[in-house]
N, C-alpha and C positions, 0 to 999 in steps of 0.2 A: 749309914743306912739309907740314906736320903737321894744318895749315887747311885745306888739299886733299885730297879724296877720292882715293882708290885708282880707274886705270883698268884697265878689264875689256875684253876682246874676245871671250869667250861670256860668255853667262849663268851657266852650271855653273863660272866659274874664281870667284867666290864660295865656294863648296862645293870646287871642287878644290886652294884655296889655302889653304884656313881655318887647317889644321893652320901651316903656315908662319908665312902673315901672326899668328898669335895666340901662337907663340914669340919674334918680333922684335916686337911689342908689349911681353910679359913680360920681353926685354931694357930694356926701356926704365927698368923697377922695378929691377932690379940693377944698371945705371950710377948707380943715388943712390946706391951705397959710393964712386964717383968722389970722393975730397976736392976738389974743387969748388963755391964757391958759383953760380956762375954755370950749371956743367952741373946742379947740381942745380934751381935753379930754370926754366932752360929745360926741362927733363924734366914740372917739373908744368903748363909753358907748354903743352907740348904736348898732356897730358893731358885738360888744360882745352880746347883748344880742338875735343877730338873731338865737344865741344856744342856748338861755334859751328862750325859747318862755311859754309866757301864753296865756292862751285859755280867751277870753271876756266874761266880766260878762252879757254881754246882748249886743243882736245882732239887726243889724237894720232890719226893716217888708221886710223877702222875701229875708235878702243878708243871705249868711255861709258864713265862712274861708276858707280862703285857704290854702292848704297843708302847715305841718309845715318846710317843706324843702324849699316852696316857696324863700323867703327872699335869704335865700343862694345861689340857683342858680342864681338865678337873679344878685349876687354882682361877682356872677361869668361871669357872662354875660355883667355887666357893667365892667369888668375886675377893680374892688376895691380894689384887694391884690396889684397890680403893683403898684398905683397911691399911696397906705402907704408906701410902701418901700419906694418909691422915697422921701415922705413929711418925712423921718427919717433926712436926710439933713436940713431941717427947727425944728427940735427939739432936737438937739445934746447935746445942753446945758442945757436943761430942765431935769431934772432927771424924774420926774411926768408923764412927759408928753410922754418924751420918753419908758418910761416903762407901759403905759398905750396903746399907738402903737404896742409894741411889745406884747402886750396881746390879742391886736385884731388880730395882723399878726398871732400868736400862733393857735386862733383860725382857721381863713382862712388857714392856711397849714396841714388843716386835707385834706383836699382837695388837688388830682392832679391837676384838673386845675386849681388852684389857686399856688399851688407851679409853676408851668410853668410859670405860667405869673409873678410873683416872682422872677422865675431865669431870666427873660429878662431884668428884674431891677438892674441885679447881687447881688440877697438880701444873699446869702452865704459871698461873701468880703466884703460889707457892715456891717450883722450883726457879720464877726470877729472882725473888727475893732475897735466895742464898749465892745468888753468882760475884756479890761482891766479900761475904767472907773467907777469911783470914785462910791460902790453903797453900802452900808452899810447892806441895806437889802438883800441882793442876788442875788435876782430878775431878774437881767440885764442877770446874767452869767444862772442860770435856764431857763427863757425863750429864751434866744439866739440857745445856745445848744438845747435845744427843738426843737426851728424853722428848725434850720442845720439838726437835726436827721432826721425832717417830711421830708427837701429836699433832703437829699438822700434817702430814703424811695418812695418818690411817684415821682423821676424824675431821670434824668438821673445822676449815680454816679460819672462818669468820667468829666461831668461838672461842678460839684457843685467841685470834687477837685480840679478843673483848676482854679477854681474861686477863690481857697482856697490856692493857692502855690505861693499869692507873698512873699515876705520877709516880707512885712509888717505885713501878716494877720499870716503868721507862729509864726514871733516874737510874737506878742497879744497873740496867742494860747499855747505856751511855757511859757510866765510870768505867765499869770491865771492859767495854769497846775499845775505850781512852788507853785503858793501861797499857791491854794488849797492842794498841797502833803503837804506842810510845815507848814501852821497852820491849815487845815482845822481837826477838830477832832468829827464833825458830821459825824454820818451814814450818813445824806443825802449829806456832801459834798464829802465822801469819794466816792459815785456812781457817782455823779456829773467829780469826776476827773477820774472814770472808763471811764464815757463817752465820757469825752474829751479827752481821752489816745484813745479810737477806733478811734476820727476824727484823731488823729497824726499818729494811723498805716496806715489809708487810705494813708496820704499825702507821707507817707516815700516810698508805694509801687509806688509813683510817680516820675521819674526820675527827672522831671523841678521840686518839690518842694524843695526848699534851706534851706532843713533841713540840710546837715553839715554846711551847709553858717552861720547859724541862732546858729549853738553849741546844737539843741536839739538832733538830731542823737546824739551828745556825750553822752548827760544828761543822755537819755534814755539806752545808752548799761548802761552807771556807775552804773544805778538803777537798772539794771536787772543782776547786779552780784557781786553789793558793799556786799551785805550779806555772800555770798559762800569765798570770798578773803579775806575778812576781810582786805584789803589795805586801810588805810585813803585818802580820796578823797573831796578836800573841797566843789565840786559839792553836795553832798549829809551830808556836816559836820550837827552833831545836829541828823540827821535821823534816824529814830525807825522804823520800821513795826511791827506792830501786828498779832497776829495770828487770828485775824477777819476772815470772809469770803471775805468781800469787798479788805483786802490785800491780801487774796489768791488770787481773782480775779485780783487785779492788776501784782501778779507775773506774772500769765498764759502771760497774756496780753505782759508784757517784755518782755516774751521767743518769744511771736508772733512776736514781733516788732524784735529783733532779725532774725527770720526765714525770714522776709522779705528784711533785708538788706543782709543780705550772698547773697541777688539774686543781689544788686547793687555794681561792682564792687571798686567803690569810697569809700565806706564803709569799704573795706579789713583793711585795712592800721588802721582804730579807733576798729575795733571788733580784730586786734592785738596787739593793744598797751594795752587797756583797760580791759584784762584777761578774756577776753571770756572762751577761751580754759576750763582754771583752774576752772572756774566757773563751766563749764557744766559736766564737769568729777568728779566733786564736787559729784556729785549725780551716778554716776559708782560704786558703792557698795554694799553689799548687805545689805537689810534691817535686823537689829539690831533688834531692838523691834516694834511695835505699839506705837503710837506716839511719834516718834524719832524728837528730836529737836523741841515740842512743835505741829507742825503740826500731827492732826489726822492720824492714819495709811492710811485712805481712801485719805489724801487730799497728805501726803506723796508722797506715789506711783503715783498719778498723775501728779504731779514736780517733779518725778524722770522720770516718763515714757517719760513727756513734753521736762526735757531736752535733754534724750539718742534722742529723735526723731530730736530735734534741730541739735543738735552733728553732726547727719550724714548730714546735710545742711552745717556743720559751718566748719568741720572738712577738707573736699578737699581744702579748701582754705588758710587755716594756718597749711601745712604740719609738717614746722619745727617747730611749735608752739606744734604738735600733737605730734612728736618724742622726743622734749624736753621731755613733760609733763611724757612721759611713757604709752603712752594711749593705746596703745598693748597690755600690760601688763594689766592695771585694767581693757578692756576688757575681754580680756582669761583666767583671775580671777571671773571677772564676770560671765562667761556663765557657767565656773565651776562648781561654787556656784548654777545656774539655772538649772543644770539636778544632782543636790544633792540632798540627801534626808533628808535637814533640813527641818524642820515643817515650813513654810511658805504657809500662804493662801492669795493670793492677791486677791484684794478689786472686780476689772473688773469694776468700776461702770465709769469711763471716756472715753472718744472718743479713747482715745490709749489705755486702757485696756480693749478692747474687745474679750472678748476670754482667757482674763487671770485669771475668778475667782477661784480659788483656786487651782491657781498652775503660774509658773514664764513663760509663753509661753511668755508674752505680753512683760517681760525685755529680753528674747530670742530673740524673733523677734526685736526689735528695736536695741539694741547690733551688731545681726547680719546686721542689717542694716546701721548700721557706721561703721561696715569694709567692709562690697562691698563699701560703697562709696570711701572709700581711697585708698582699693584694686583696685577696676577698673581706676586709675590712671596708673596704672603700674608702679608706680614709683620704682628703685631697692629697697631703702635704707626701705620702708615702709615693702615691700613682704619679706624682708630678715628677718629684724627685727622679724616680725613675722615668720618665718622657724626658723629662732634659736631657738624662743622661744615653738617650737613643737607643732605649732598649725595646720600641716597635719594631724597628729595621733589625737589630741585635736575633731577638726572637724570632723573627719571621726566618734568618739565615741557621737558627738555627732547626727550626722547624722544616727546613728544607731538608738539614744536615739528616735529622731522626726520619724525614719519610726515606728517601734516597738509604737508610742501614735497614729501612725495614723492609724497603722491597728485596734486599737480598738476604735478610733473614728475620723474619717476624716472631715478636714474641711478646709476651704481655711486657715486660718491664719500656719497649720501643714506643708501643702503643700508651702506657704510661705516661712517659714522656713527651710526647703529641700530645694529649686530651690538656696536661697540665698548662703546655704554651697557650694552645688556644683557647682554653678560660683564661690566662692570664691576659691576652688580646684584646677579649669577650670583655674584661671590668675595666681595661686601660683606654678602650675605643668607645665605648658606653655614652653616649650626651656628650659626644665633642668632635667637632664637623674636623678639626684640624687633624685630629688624629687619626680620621680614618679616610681625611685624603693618603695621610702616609703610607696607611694598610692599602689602598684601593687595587691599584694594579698589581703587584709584587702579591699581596694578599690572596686575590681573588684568584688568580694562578694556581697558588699553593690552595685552595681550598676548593677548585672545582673536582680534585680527584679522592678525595676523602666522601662528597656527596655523589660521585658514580661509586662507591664501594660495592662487590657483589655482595646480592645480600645474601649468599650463604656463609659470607663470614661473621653475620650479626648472630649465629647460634655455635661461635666456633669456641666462646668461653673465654678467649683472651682478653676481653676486651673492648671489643668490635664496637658493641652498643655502646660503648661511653665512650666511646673516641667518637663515632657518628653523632648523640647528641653533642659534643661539645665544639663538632664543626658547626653543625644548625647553628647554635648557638651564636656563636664567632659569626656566621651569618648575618644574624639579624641583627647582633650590637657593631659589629665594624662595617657593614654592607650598607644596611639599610636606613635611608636616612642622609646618605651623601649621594647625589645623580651621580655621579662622578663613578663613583664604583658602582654603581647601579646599573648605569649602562654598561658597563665594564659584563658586569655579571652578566646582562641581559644576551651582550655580545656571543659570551661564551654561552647563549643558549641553556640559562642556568635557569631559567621557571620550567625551559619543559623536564633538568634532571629532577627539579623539586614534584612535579607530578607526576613523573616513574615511579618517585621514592614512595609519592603518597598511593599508587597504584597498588604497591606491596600489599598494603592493608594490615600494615604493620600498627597495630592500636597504640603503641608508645609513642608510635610516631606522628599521630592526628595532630595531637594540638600544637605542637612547635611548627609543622610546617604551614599548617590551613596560618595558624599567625603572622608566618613569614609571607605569606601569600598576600593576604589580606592588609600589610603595612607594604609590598612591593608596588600595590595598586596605587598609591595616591603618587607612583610615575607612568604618567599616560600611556606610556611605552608597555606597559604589564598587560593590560588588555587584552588585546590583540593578541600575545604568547598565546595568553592561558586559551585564547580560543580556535589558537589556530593546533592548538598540540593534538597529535592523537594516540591513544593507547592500544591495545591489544583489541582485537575484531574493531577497529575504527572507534573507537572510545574518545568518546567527549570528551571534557571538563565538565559540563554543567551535568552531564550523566552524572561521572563519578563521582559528584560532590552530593548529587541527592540518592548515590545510593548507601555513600555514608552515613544521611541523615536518617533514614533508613533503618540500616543497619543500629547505628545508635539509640533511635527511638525503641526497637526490639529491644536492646539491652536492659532500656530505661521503664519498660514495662508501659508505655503509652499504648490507650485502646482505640484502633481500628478496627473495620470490619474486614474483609477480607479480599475487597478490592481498593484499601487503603485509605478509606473515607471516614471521615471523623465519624466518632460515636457521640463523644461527651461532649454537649453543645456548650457549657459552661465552664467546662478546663480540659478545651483543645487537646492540649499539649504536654500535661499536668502526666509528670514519672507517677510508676506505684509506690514510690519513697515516700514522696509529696504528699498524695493521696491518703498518707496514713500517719502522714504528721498530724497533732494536735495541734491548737491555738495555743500558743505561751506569749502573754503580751510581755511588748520587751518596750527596749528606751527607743529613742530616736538616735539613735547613735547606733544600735545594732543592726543588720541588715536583716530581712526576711528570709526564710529557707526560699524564696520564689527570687531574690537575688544572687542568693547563695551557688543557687541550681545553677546559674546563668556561667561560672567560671568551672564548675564542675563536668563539663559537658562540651560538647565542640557544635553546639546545635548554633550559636550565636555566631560562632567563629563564621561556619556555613552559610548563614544568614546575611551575615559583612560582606561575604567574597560574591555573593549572587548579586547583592546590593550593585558591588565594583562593577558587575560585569552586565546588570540588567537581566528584568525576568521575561524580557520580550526578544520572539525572536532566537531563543538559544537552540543550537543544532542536537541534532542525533538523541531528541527525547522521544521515546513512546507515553501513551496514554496514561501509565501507569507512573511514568514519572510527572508527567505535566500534574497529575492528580497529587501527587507529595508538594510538588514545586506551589501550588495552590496554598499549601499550609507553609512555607517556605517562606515566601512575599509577607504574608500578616502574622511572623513569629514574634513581630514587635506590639502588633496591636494584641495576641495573646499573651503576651508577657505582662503586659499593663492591665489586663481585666484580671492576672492572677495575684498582683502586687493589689491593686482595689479590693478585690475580695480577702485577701488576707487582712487589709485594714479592716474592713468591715467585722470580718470577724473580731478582730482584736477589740474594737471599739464595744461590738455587744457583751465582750468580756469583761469590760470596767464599768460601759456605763450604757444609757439607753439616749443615742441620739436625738436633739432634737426634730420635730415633724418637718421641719425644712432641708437641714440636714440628709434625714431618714432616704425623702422623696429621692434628694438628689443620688444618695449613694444607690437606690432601687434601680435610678435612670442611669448609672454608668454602668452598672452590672447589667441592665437591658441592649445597653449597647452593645455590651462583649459577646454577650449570647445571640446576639443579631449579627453579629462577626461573623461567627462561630455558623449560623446556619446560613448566613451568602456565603458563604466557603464550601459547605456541603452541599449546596444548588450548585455548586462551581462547576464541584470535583462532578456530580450528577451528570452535567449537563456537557462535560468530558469524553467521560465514558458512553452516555447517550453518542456521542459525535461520534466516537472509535467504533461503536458496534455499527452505527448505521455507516459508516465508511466497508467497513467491516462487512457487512452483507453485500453493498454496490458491489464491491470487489468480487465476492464470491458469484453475484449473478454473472460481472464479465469473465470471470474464468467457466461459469457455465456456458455462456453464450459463445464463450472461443471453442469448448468441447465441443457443442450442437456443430456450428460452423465445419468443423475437421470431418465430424461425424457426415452430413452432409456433404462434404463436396468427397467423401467416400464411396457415398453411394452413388454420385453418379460417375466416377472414376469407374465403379462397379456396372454402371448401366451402360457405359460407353463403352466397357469391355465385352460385355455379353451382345451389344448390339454388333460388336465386331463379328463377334465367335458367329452369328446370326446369319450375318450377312454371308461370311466365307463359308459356311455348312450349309448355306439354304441358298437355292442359285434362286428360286421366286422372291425369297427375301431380300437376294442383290437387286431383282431388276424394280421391284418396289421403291427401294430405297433410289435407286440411278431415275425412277421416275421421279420422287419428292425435291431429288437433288435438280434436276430439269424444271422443274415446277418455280422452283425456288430463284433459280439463275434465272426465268425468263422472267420472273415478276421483278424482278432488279433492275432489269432493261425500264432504259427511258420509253414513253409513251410516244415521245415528238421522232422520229423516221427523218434523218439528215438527207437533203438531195445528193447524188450521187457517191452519197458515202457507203464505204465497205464494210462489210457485215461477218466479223470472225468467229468462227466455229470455237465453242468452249471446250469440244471433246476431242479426243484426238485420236483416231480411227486408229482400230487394232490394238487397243490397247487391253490387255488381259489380268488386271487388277480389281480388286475387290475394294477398293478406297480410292478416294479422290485424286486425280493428277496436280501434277505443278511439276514443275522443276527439280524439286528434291526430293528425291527417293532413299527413302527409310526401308532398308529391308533386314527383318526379321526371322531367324529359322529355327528350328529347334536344335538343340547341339549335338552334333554328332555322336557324344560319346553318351546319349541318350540312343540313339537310333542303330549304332552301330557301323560298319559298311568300310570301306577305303580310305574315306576321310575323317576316319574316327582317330584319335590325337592319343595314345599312349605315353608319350613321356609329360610326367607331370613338372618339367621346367615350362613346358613351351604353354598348357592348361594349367590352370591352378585353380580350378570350380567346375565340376560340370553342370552345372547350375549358373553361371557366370555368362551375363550379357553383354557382347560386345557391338555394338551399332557400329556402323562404318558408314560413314555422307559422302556423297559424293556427286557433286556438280556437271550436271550433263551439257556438255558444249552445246550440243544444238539437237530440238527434236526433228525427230526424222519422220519421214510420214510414215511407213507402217510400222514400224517399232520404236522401242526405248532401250536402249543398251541399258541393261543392268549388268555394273561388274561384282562379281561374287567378293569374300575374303577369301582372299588367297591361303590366311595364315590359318583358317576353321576353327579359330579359339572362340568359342562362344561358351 
């Protein structure tokens, strides 16, 4: 009956029955207290078949069916999942019966809400419990695991593993792992123990589960490295693996379970006794043939890639285990062999071989990645180890190798691999002159084209920015600090790439460079760069650095007015962070927030490099910045009135200074504030200098206006005196008499004896202006006037408006006339 849908005759008896039909459902979970085998497994009979539904052979007059999902919601409604978990306690002993329960539960945790109401039953500890009884058929350990997989699948993971971490249910889950690795030789039991190996890695990434308590954390490292050691271990005596898929998969799975105990420190102490180390370096070589050791070339490389990625998780933890083994060495043999040109095509086809098909990027990258992790230990004996063994010069060839693939194809995993060598450079050249003569020249080469990078590739997402900080970087620890490469750098013009870089105004990039700046200064040779560089419209250095400061102070919420001049005569300088910190007295040993500020912020950086370069004297400032640069010069004397007054404060918070005491701290707090207002007389009396420059200026551009204006007008009056003279014949003879007047009062008074007396005029002459020798003649352009001589083709004219002068030198004056020769060519 139970195979047959429910019939309906409206649509709303769905809805109008629900409450009903889903109580006589949840009957059905409370008939399993029946002592009955028989009624109890027809109950899961039924339950089961609310997923195999058949459709009726004949329906009653006027009813349908109801949806086929009806039944199920419904059992989800009478909550029928919880009520079988619990009746599992009344069936324990039943084989039958029990495994007929778990078929129905299997069923109902397709479903979240049925897994929920499941887990309130704690059906996870529950069904570990039973996975080690007595079942011939399998059955019990199949559908268990099943049940476990749907509940973390459709509920919450972290509780089904809480559920999962007492001793008891670990124990269960370790014997049936055991059995099934030991006899089971079915494909199906071999996934069956895959399965059960992921519930063990959930439990191990769980601190409360009492997997070392339980000996399985043992079991499991012994199994994930009995092969690579070849050490007999009677945990695993008898054991074989095969080169199946299902053992490939359980390897992977090992190496995982591994990755995830290097994170619980409890575990250090069994992944060093139990040859981790040796196991994982096992796979540090270079691939031989195509399927080496049985496994496929493809499945190979991916347990070799599997473990170098381990390595770098496994390796900071068992130092000495790392420096025993030599593992510096069959790395830096290794990466050797990775920019060789041995035929070698890797596979690319796994999660870690991305990016490595047919070529060794992928054993590069992860290589390189298990020595930054040991490198950024700083430990001596690791960093030495490696310098003996020449792996400065090693690295830098290969760093050459990875830029030279990336200019011909870039992609994040290349870029990767750059950022990795040059931190690993960055911790190996760090505090030591020797090693970064080594890096100097070879070095600074390889790293000038990393800091011209365009910076449209710092938003291109590959990478960009952390390959550029980790050149800076490499900068400042292998550069800076040896003259040798210093000038090196200097040579290659590398402080003006560093204040392009800092032009960007790129804010990630403030404080590494202003640092690198400010440590290049104590080489005399820095100076001079930073002041001879120019940026975009002739930009300074000391400009751009105060309009960072600038800029930063907007950020930092400091109050100016609005021509940049302090406000607050008694905290300068003082952020609105500051400003709204409270007094909390602390020890001597803690620093102030007014120390604190000091590293949080590039104001200090700014302050150093102005320091280097002098506040006197600096090029290409305007008013507005000499007025910053003012507050600039005495950031140290406001820094020190802000560290006094926070003592002071502190001090009236615990106790009440003595009267001598008292005075003096009034008088260092009167000084700061006397600071504070010579600085605003400064910046005052700045500004005062700008404007009244500022006005001189504007009166000599008036007085050049006047000037123009003026000698206009008599441009203007010499022309109308012209127009005057040639239109008014009394006006010429006027003016021919001032002109006479004028020429005889010139004449000496003293009369030479028999000296000749030359006529200044020169008869017949019919001009309206003064003679001389050169005659300027002027006419109106024909092709104004018209007539014979007017110019039609506009080759030969090109204006009728267009004045052409023509001079011409008269050989000799003749007594009644002056040859005047006309233009011939009449272009005027």
């Amino acid at each position: 009956m139970w195979r047959l849908p429910f019939q309906k005759k409206k649509l709303s008896d769905e809805i109008s029955y629900s409450v009903a039909v889903s109580k006589s459902i949840a009957q059905l979970g409370y008939l399993m207290r029946v002592p009955s085998s028989q009624v109890r497994i027809q109950i899961c009979k039924c339950v089961v078949s609310f997923y195999n539904m058949e459709l009726p052979r004949k329906l009653l007059s006027g009813y349908q069916p109801t949806s086929a999902n009806y039944k199920i919601q419904m059992a989800e409604l009478g909550g029928l999942a919880e009520t079988l978990v619990l009746s599992l306690a009344l069936v324990e002993d039943q084989l039958t019966e029990k495994l007929w329960v778990l078929k129905a539960l299997q069923h109902l945790s397709s479903s979240g809400v049925n897994c929920r109401l499941m887990m309130k039953a704690r059906a996870a500890s529950r069904l570990c419990l039973y996975l080690n009884d007595i079942d011939p058929s399998g059955q019990l350990v199949f559908r268990s695991s099943e049940i476990l997989w749907n509940l973390l699948e459709n509920t919450s993971k972290e509780e089904v593993v809480n559920q999962l971490s007492s001793l008891e249910c670990v124990y269960a889950l370790k014997e049936v792992f055991v059995d099934l690795l030991m006899h089971g030789f079915r494909h199906y039991d071999r996934q069956l123990r895959n399965d059960l190996l992921v519930i063990a890695m959930l439990l191990a990434q769980n601190p409360a589960a009492p997997m070392i308590e339980s000996g399985f954390t043992k079991l499991l490292i012994v199994l994930a490295t009995f092969t690579e050691v070849k050490i007999p271990n009677p945990l695993v005596k008898g054991l074989k693996l095969t080169y199946s898929y299902e053992d490939f998969e359980l390897k992977k799975l090992l190496f995982n379970v591994i990755g995830f105990l290097s994170k619980d420190p409890r575990a250090v102490q069994l992944l060093s006794e139990n040859d981790v180390m040796p196991a994982l370096l096992y796979y540090v070589k270079p691939n031989q043939k195509p399927g080496f050791h049985d496994w496929s070339a493809a499945q190979y490389e991916e347990l070799q890639l599997h473990a170098i990625a381990i390595l770098a998780s496994v390796a900071p933890l068992l130092v000495d285990k790392y420096l025993s083994c030599q593992a510096n060495t069959l790395l830096l043999v290794f990466l050797e062999w990775c920019i060789g040109q041995d035929p070698f095509f890797g596979q690319g086809n796994s999660f870690h071989g991305r990016g490595g098909r047919g070529n060794k990027l992928a054993q590069m990258r992860y290589s390189l990645r298990v020595l930054r992790s040991v490198v950024s230990l700083h430990d001596d004996a690791v960093n030495l180890n490696l310098c003996d063994q020449g792996a400065i010069s090693q690295l830098l060839d290969i760093l050459k190798y990875a830029a030279n693939k990336s200019k011909e194809k870039e992609d994040a995993i290349l870029l990767e691999i750059q950022a990795n060598i040059l931190f690993l450079l960055s911790v190996l050249c760090e505090n030591d002159l020797h090693r970064k003569e080594l890096f100097s020249y070879e070095g600074v080469d390889i790293l000038v084209p990393f800091i011209q990078m365009d910076p449209k590739k710092l938003y291109s997402g590959l990478g960009h920015n952390c390959l550029l900080f980790c050149a800076l970087d490499c900068l400042w620890s292998c550069v800076v600090g040896c003259y040798i490469a210093e000038d090196y750098f200097l040579e290659k013009q590398g402080i003006f790439l560093l204040l392009d870089l800092l032009a960007l105004k790129q804010k990630n990039l403030y404080s590494i460079i202003l640092g690198i700046l400010v440590e290049f200064c104590d080489n005399p040779k820095t100076t001079s760069h930073i002041s001879t560089w120019r940026g975009e419209k002739d930009q300074t250095a000391a400009n751009l650095l105060i309009q960072l400061w600038r800029q930063e102070e907007l950020e930092l919420g400091v109050k100016h007015d609005r021509y940049g001049r302090i406000v607050d005569m008694k905290r300068p300088i003082a952020s609105s962070l500051q400003k709204q910190q409270e007094v909390v007295p602390m020890p001597a040993s803690c620093p102030s927030f007014a120390i604190m500020e000091i590293s949080e912020n590039i104001r200090a950086k700014i302050y150093s490099l102005l320091c280097k370069l002098g506040f006197e004297n600096l090029p290409g400032l305007s008013a507005k910045d000499f007025v910053t640069l003012a507050i600039i010069e005495h950031y140290i004397d406001f820094k020190v009135g802000e560290v006094w007054r926070e003592l002071c404060a502190e001090l009236k918070e615990e106790f009440r200074p003595v009267t001598p005491d008292e005075e003096a701290l009034k008088f260092i707090s009167k000084v700061s504030e006397d600071t504070g207002r010579m600085v605003a007389t400064l910046q005052t009396e700045v500004l005062e200098s700008q404007h009244h420059k500022e006005i001189q200026e504007e009166e000599k551009t008036y007085t050049k206006i006047q000037a123009i204006h003026k000698q206009r007008e008599i441009v203007n009056k010499s022309w109308e005196n012209f127009l005057t003279r040639t239109s008014n014949y009394e006006a010429l003879k006027k003016a021919k008499r001032l002109q006479e007047k004028s020429v005889e009062a010139s004449r000496s008074k003293l009369k030479t004896q028999n000296g000749a007396v030359h006529s200044t005029d020169i008869k017949g002459l019919s001009t309206t202006i003064g003679s001389g020798r050169l005659v300027t003649v002027q006419s109106t352009p024909p092709q104004l006037v018209g007539g014979p001589l007017a110019v039609t083709d506009p080759s030969v004219c090109e204006g009728a408006l267009k004045k052409i002068k023509r001079v011409k030198m008269l050989d000799s004056v003749k007594k009644d006339s002056v040859p005047v020769e006309q233009c011939s060519e009449q272009c005027f």
